[in-house]
N, C-alpha and C positions, 0 to 999 in steps of 0.2 A: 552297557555291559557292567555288570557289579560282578566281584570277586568275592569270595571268603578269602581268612588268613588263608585255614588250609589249602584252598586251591590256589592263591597265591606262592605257598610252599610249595606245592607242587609243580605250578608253571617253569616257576625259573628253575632253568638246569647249569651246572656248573658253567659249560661253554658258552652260554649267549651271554653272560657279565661281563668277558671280556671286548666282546663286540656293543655289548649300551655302554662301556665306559668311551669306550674307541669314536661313540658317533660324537662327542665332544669334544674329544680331541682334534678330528677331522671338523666339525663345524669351527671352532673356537682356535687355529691352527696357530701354534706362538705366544698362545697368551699370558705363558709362564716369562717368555722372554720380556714382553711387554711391561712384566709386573718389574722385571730385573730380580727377579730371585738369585740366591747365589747357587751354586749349584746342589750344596749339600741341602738346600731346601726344596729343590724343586722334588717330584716325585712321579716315578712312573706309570699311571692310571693304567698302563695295560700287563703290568707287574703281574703274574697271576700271585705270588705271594701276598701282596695287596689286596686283591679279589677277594683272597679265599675267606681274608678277614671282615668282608662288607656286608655279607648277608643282610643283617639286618636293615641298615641303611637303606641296599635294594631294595629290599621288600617295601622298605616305608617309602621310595621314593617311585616307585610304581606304582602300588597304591594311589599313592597321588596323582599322579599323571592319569590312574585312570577312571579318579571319580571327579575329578575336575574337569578334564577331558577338553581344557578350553586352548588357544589359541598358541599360549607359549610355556602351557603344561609341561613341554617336554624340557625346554629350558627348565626351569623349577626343578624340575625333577633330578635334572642334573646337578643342580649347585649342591641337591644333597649327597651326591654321587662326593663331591668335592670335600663336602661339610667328612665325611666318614673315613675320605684318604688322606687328607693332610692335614699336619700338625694346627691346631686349632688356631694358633697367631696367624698361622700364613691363611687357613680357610677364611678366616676372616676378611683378610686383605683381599685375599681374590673375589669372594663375594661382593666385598663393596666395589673394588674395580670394576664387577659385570654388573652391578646395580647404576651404577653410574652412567657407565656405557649404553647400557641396553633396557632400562629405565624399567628394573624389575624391583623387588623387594632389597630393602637394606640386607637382610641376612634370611638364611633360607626360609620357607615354611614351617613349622615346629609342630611336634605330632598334635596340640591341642587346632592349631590353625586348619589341619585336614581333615579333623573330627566335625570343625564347624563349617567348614565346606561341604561336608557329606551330608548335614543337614539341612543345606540350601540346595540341594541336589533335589528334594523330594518336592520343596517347593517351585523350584524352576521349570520340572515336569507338570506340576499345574499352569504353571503360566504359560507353556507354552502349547498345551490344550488348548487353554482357554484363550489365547490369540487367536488361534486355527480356527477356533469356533467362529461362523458366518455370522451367529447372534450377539455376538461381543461388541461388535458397532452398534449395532439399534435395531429395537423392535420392529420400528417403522422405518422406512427407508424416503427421504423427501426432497426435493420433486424426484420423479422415477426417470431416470434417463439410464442407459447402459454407457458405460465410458469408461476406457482405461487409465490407469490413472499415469496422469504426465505431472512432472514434474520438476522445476525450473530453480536453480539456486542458484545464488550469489553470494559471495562472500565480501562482506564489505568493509572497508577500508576506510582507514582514517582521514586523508585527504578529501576536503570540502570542493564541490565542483558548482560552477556558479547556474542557476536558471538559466541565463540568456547564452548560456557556452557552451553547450554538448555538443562535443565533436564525437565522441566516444559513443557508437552505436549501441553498442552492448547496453550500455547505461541509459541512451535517448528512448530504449525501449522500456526501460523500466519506470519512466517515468509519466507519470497519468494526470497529472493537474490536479490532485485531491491531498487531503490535507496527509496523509498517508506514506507521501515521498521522503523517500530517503535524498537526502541530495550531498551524498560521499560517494568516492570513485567507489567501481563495483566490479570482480570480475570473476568469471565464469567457477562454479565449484562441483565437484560429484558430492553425494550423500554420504559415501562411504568415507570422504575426507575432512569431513565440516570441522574435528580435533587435528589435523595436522597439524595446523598455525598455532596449535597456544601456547606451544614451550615448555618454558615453568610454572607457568601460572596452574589455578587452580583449572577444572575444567568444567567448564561453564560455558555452554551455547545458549546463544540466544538467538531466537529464528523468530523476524520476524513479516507480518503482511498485511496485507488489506484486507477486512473483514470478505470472508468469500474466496480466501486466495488459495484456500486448500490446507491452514495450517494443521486444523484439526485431523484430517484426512494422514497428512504426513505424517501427524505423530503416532497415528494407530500404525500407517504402514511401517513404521522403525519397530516397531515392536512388535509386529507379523514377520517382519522380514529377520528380526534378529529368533524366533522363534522356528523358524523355517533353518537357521543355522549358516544364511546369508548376511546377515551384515551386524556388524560391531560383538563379535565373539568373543573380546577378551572380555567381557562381563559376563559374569555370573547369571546375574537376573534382570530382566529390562522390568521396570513396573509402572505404566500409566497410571495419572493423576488425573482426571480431568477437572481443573477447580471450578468448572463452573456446577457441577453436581452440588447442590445442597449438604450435602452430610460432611464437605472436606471442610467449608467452614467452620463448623463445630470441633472439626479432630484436633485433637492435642498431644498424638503420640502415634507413632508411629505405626505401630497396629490399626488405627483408627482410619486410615488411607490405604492398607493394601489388599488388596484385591483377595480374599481367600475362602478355605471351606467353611472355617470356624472360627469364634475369637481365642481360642485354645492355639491352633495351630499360628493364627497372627501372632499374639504374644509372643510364644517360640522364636517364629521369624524374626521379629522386632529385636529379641534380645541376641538374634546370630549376625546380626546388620552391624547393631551397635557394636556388640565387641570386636569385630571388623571397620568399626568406625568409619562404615559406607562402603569402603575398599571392595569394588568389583559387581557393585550397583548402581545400573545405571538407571537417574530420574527421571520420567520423560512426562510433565506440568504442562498441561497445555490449557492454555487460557488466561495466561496472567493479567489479560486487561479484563475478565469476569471475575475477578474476586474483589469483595469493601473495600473499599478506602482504608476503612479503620478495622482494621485482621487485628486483633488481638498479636502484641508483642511474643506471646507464648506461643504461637502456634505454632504446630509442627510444620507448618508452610514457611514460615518466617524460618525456621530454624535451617530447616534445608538451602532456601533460597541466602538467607542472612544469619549466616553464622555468628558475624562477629556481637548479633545483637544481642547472645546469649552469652552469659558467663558457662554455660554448658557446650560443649560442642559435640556431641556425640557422632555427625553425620557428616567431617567435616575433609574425609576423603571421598565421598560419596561424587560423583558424575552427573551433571543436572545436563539438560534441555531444557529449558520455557520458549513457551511461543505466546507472541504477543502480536498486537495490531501495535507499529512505530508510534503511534499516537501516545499512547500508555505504559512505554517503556522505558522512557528516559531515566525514572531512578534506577534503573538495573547496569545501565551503561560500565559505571564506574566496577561493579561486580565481576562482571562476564569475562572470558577469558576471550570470545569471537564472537561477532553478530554475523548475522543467515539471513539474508532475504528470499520467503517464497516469492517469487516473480509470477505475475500471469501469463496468461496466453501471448504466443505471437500470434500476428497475422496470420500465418503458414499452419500453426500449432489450432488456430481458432478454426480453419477452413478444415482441419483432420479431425477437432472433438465433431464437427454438424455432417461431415461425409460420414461418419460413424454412429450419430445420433439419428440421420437420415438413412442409414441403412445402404449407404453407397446409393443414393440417388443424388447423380452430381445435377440435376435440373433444380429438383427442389434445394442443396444447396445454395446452387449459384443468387435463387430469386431469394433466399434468405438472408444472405451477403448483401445482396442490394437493396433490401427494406431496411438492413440494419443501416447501409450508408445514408439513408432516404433519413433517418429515425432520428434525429439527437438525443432524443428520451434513452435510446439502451447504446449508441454507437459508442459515446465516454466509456462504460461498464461492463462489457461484455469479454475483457481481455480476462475478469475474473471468472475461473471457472464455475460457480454456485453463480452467480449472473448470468452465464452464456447456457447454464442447462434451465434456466427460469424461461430467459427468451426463446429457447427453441422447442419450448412446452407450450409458450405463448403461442408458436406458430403454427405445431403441430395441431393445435384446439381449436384456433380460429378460422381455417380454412386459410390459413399461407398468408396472415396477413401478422400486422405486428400495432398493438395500439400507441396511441401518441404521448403517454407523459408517463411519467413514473409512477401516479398514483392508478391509470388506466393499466399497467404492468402488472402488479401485483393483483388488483383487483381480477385481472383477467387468470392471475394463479388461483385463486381463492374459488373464484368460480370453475376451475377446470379440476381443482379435489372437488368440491362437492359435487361434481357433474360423475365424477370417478365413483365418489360412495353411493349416490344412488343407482349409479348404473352397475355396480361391481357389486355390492355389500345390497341391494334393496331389489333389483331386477328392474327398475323404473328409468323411462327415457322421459320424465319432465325436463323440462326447462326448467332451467336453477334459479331463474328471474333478476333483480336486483338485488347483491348484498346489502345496499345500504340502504336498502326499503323493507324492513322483516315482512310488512304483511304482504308483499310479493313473492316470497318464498314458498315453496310444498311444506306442506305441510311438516313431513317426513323428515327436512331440516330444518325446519324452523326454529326451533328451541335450543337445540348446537349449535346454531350458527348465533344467537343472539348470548348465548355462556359463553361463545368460546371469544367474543367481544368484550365481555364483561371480564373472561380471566385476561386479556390482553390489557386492559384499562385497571385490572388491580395488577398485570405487572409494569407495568409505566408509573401508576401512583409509590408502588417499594422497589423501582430500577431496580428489576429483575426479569430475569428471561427464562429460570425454569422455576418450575413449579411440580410438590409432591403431594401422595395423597391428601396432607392434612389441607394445603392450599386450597383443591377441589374440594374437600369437607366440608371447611368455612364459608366459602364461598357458594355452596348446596348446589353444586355443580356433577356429573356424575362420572364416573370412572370412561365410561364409555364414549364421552366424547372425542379420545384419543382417536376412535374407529374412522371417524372423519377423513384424516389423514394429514391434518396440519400441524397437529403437535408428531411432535417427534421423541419416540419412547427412547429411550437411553438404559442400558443398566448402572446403575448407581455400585455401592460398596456391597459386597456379597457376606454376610454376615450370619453364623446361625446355621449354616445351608440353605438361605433363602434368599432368592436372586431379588433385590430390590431395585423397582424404576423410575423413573424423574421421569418428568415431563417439557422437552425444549422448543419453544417457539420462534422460530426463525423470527430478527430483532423487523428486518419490516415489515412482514406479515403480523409482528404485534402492535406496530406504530401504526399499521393502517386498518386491523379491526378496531385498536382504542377509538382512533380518528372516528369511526363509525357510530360506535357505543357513544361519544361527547356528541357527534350531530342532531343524536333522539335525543338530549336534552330538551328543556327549554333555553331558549338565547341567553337569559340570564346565567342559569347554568355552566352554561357552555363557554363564556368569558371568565367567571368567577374559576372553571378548573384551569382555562389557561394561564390566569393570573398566577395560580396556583404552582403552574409547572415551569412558571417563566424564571426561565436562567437554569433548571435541568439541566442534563446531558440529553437526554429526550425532547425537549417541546419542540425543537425546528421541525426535527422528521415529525413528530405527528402534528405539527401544525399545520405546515405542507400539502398534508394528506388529510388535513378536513377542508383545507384551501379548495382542494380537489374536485371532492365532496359534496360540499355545500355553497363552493363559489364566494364564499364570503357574503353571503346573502341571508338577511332572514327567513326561514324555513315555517316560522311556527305562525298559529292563527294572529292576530291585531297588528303585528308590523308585518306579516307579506300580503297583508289587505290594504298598506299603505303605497301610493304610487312612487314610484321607482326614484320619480324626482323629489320626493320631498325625506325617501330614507334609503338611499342606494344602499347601504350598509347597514346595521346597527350598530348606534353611538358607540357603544362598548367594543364594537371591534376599531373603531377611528382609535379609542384610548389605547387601545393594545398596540395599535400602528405605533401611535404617537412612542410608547414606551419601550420597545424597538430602537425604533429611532434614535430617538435620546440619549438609550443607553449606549448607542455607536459612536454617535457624533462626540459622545465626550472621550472617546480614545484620541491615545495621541493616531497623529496623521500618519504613521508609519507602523500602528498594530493593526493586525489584519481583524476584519470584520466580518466574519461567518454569518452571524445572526443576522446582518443587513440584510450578506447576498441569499440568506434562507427566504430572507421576508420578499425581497424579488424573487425569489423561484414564488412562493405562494402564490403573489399577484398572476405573475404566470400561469399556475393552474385553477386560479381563480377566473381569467378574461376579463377582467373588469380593470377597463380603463379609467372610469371615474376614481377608483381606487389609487391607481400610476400615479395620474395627475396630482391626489391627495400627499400622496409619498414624494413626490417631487418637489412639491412646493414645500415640504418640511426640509427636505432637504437644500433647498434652494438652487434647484436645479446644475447641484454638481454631485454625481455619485462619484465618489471617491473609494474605490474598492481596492489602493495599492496594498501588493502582499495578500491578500487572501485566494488560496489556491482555486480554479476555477475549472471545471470540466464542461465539455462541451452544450451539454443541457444548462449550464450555468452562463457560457456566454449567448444563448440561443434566448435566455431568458432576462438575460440584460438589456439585451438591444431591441427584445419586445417591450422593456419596461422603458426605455427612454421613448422610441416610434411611439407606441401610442399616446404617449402624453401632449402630442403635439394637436389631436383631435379636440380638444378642450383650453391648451395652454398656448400660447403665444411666447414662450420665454424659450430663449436659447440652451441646449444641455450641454454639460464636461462631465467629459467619463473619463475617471483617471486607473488606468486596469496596469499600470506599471509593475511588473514581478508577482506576476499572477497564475504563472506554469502554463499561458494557451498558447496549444501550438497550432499548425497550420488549418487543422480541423476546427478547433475553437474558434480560430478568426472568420472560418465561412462560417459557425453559424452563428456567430456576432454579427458581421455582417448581413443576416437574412433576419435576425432578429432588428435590427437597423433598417432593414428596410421598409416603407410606407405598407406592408400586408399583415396586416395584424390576424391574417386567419389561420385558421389547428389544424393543420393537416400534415398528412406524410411529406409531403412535397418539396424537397429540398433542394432548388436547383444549385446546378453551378454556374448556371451562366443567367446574365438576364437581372440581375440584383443590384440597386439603386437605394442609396441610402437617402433617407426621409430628411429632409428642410428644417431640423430641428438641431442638428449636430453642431457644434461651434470648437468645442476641445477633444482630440481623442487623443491620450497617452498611451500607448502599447511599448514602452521602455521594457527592457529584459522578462521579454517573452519568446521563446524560440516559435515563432513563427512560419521562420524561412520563406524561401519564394513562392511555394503556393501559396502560403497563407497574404503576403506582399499582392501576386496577381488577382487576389478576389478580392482583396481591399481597394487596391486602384479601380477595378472595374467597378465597383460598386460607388465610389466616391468621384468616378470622373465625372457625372451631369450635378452632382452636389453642386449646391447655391450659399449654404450655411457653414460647411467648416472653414475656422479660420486656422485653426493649429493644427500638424498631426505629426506625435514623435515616434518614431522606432527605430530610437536607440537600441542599439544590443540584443536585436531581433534575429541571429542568427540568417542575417541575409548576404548573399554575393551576387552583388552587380558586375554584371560581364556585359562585352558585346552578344552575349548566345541568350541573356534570361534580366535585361535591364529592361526590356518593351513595356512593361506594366507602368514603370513611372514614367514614363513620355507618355504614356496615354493618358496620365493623372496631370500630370503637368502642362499637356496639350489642350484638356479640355475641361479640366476643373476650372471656374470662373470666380472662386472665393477664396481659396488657399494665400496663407499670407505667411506661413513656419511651417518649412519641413527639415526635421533631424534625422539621420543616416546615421549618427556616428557611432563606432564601435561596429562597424560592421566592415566586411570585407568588398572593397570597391576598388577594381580589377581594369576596370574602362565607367568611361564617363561619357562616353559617347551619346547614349541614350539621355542621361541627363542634362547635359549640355545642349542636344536638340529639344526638348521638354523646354527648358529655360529661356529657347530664343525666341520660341512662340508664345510662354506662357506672362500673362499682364500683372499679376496679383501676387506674386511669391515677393516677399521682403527678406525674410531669411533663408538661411540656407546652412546647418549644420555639417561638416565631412569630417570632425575632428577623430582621430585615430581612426582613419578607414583606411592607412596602407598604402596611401596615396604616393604614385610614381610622378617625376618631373611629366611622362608622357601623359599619365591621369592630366597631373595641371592642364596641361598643351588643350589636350581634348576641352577639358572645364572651361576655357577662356574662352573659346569660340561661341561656348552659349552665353555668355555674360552681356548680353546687350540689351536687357531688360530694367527693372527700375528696381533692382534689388538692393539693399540700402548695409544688413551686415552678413558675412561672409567667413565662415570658420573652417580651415583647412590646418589646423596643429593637431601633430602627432605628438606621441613619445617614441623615440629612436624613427623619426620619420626618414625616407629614403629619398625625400624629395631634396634635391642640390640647390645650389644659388643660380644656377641656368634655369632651373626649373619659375624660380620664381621673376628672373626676370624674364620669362615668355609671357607671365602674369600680369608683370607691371607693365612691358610692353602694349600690351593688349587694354589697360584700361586705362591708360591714357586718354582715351577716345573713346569710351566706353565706360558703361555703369555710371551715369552723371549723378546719380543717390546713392550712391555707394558711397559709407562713411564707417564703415565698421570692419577690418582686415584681422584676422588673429591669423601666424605662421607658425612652424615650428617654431623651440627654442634655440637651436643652433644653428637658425637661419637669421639671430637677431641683427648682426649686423648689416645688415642688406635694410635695414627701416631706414640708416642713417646715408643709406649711398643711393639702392635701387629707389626705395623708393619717396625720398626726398627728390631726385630728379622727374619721378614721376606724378606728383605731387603739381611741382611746377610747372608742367607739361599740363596737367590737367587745370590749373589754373587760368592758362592760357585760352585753353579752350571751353576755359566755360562751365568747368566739371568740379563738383565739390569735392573739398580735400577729404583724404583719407587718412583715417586714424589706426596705425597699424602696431598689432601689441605682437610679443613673442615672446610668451609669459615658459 
């Protein structure tokens, strides 16, 4: 609704003044008392002698109210109600009072202030067009799934929460094993509140997620939804950035980023921002881990985001949002006023996107549930919603089934667009044949699909992900290849009146045509670019995915005419092994190693065990992968790389996986990757798994596991011949009489076991392991240090103690175990455990070394039994 002055003269009639002064007095009740005016200062706003002199005032502060029209317009509009009836010293006062109060302006509006609102008004009406507009997201739409959008926040907290301690569900769910996690308390937030928490501070959100988590999605829906007149309405104008668009790198000025008809009218805008000094603009940046490293200090991006880096600060009441992948955003930390994590799917949440994606067919749901459990390739990633609408395109396309690895995933995407464009876009039902063979292709795509490879592999060479006409130019690539359906058109910055658009390649879909595009090399080739790309943020993922590929196998004529044994590989891939390697092994022992465990996934989509064997022995048959976060495709492909090594190699393996985020799921299929079947299939039992004669150390220290992950470990390790150590410390386990069976049956029937550590975990009864202990021949140690242990725990433990176990740890801190407790202990091994030489207690059970168990000591001398060394540190 827009007014003229005139009709503004005309609206207001003498009688409704006194009823708008009245609605502030009634909202604001006593505020004069508040202030402590004296009385000859206070003043009567419903005075009509007062009124009759405010005209102007009202007019101007209507006005305002109603080309603002925003959230606490009406406030404003009263302080000028204020501004016009009281003596200017006391307006003052009171103004700043309700500024203070109610976190509005220092002093009212001023008629130039509403002039330059009035010209953000004309602007705000386009932008909230152009939100509405369906075409505002993207020309192309990829993969095509129907799906409402859900949406999962956190607000996160500064309080650090350890790996191996999630008791806090809320949070056990947000955490996935990938390098991605947040690991600070977190707890539940609505959208509409993400600014409640900042206080004073400036305001600054940061929201962040795992690539796929929906960030990008979010940011368009805040600015649809503020557009629609639903959410965050005290601003003026919401205006997306998207930085990974090409043209925002280059902007230097505010005009050069927003969204509009013309550069005439940007300008305009740019200079009514600024002289508002951002006030009632809100930024919404999405992408902060797609923009250079090296942004030019001038840029209007820095300036927004990093004020202080400017001696100018034009933008420095302004309201930001950036969304970032956790990975990429630690320098913002320090800035922000509150971090956001998008969260993925739940379980409940994942089982409503595929009833919805299936069309309410809960059959085919269910059997899709159960390939994904069958699956380790998509089970870890599918909690991300752009993952879960991949794999249920996978399923719908291949007849209800789901392929075996990551690189069979995508490849099964790429094949189900071009099955789509010729059957949609050409009217043809070929077979789409082999992506990674062109002369297998129709014709029809053949020449798309080998460009749209080539611009994948020119953006991996300038780590980039979109690309604009000139790109395709250079490259002599054609506009049309978008029609395909695997680029994703975007519109860019509207300039001119001319809608302009970028081209975005979803980042694996471009890791796995490059992959393709370096396999048509020749071998030389083909090593000389990855030497090339080695130490990238790209080379794992597309190394991975030529692993895939091409198996790590010579491909080209003169070496794949040579027999298998005399060039399992080409030399040039051994030196890239070797260079891997090397650059691992020289971290300290406690920095996490990605690139290692990338180069075991590879091997893994390779099958090539001569290869394992190769990597083991450089490694000296201990992978040591503490600290590197680990998803279930990662432990599935660990325990395949140790097992097959044993087909060639005779040496015993240590796998140190200590703080590595697996939890009960990672451990099965650790465990199946551990076991003696080295073949590719769905097939992922849970019963029935036997871990392979090669094992000797396994560390699983602060990894939540918990008891499932515990009972398929046991079962898997109880006929084992070769493990001598196995720790799970701080494994999130509770041993009870109802869920302790798994280690009596390890303890019953493993024939090699000589170190088992418990400690740090919750152990309730010891009943089970106590029976474990009296049958088992081969355990030396026995770790229980801070597991909570009761005098009745002890009682239980002593009954099993009649094996050959030599040292023995039962110290807490703040332990509940008593001095009766421990002398049921001493009692008991008096006559028992004859190699027993190694005792640790609580520390406030030290005096009992000098009484319990020096009498028991002597007892045991008598009979024969070596002394015991007892500390109670």
């Amino acid at each position: 609704m827009k007014l003229t002055d005139e009709q503004l003269n005309t609206a207001i009639k003498e009688p409704d003044l006194p009823e708008l002064a009245a609605c502030f007095d009634n909202v604001h009740k006593g505020y004069l008392e508040k202030l402590e005016l004296s009385p000859g200062e206070q003043t009567d706003v419903r005075t009509r002698a007062y009124v009759d002199g405010t005209l102007a005032g009202m007019l101007l502060a209507l006005k305002f109210w109603i080309l603002t029209n925003g959230q606490d317009a009406t406030f404003q509009a009263l302080l000028l109600i204020i501004l016009s009836l009281l003596k200017e010293d006391v307006a003052v006062r009171v103004c700043k009072y309700l500024s203070d109060k109610y976190s509005t302006t220092s002093f009212p509006p001023s008629r130039e202030r509403v002039l330059l609102n009035h010209k953000l008004s004309s602007y705000r009406d386009y932008l909230q067009s152009f939100y509405r507009e369906p075409d505002s997201t993207s020309a192309t739409q990829w993969p095509h799934v129907p799906i409402k959008t859900i949406f999962k926040l956190a607000m996160i907290q500064k309080e650090k929460i350890q790996r191996g301690r999630i008791d806090d569900e809320f949070f056990r769910l947000s955490i996935t094993g990938k390098i991605d996690d947040i690991l600070l308390l977190k707890t539940p937030v609505n959208l509409m509140n993400i600014f409640s928490e900042i206080g004073d501070r400036r305001n600054f959100v940061l929201i962040e997620g795992a690539p796929g988590s929906g960030k990008s999605t979010l940011a368009l829906h805040i600015c649809q939804e503020w557009a629609k007149g639903k959410l965050f309405q005290e601003f003026d104008i919401a205006i997306l950035v998207r930085l990974r668009d090409p043209l925002v790198k280059e902007a230097n000025t505010i005009a050069d980023i927003l969204p509009c008809i013309d550069t005439a009218v940007a300008s305009e805008t740019e200079a009514v921002i600024k002289s508002l000094y951002g006030k009632g603009v809100l930024w919404v940046l999405d992408g902060w881990d797609e923009l250079p490293s090296d942004l030019p200090r001038d840029s209007i991006i820095n300036k927004l985001i990093r004020p202080g880096m400017s001696q100018e600060r034009p933008l420095h009441k302004s309201t930001m949002i950036v969304t970032s992948r956790p990975s990429s955003s630690a320098e913002l930390h320090r800035l922000v006023s509150s971090r956001v994590e998008v969260l993925g799917f739940t379980p409940h949440q994942l089982e409503q996107y595929f009833t919805e994606c299936l069309e309410g067919d809960s059959q085919a749901v269910q059997t899709l549930l159960e390939r994904i459990r069958e699956n380790p390739a998509v089970e870890g990633s599918c909690y991300l919603p752009l993952n879960a609408s991949i794999v249920v395109n996978c399923f719908l396309s291949d007849n209800h089934s789901l392929p075996t690895s990551n690189h069979g995933i995508f490849t099964s995407v790429v094949q189900s667009s071009l099955k789509r464009y010729l059957q949609d876009r050409l009217g043809k039902t070929t077979s789409v044949g082999d992506i990674t063979s062109p002369d297998s292709l129709p014709s029809e795509i053949k020449t798309q699909t080998v460009q749209m490879c080539q611009l994948a592999y020119y953006g991996i060479e300038a780590n980039k992900a979109t690309f604009t006409d000139g790109d395709l130019a250079a490259l002599c690539i054609a506009k049309e290849i978008s029609n395909v359906g695997l680029l994703q058109t975007v519109p860019s910055i509207i300039s001119d009146g001319h809608l302009v658009y970028y081209c975005f390649l979803h980042l694996s879909i471009q890791e796995l045509l490059a992959a393709i595009h370096i396999s048509l090399m020749s071998p030389k080739q083909q090593i000389s670019v990855f030497q090339k790309l080695f130490g990238s943020p790209r080379f794992s993922a597309v190394f991975q995915f030529y692993a895939g590929i091409t198996k790590l196998r010579a491909s080209r004529p003169i070496l794949s005419l040579l027999p298998r044994f005399l060039c399992p590989v080409p030399a040039t891939v051994f030196d890239l092994v070797r260079k891997v390697v090397k650059t691992e092994k020289e971290k300290k022992h406690y920095e996490p190693k990605p690139l290692l465990l990338s180069l075991i996934n590879c091997l893994y989509e390779a099958e090539d065990s001569r290869l394992c064997v190769f990597v083991a022995n450089l490694l000296n048959h201990n992978l040591d992968l503490q600290r590197t976060t680990m998803n279930p495709i990662d432990c599935l492909s660990v325990g395949y790389f140790a097992s097959v090594c044993s087909n060639s190699s005779n040496g015993l393996f240590a796998l140190n996986l200590s703080n590595c985020s697996i939890d009960d799921q990672g451990c099965k299929f650790l465990a199946r990757g551990l076991s003696k079947c080295p073949n590719f299939n769905n097939n992922i039992p849970t019963e029935g798994i036997h871990i392979s004669e090669i094992i000797e150390h396994i560390t699983l220290c602060n990894n939540a596991i918990g008891n499932s992950g515990l009972s398929t470990l046991c079962e898997a390790l109880s006929t084992n011949t070769s493990l001598k150590s196995l720790s799970l410390s701080n494994c999130s386990l509770t041993i009870s009489d109802d869920n302790g069976a798994a280690l009596y049956q390890l303890l019953n029937t493993n024939n090699s076991l000589e170190y088992l550590s418990l400690s740090h975990n919750t152990v309730t009864s010891c009943r089970h392991i106590a029976a474990g202990l009296a049958v088992n021949k081969t355990l030396r140690r026995l770790e229980l240090y801070t597991c909570n242990l009761t005098d009745q725990s002890i009682e239980e433990l002593s009954t099993g103690l009649i094996n050959k176990i030599e040292t023995l740890n039962i110290w807490s801190y703040g332990s509940s175990i008593t001095e009766d407790g421990i002398k049921t202990l001493a009692r008991h091994l008096t006559t028992h455990c004859s190699e027993l030489t190694e005792l640790e207690i609580p520390a406030h059970l030290r005096s009992c070394i000098k009484t319990v168990f020096r009498d028991a000591n002597k007892e045991r001398k008598r009979n024969g039994l070596l002394e015991i060394s007892v500390l109670a540190i």
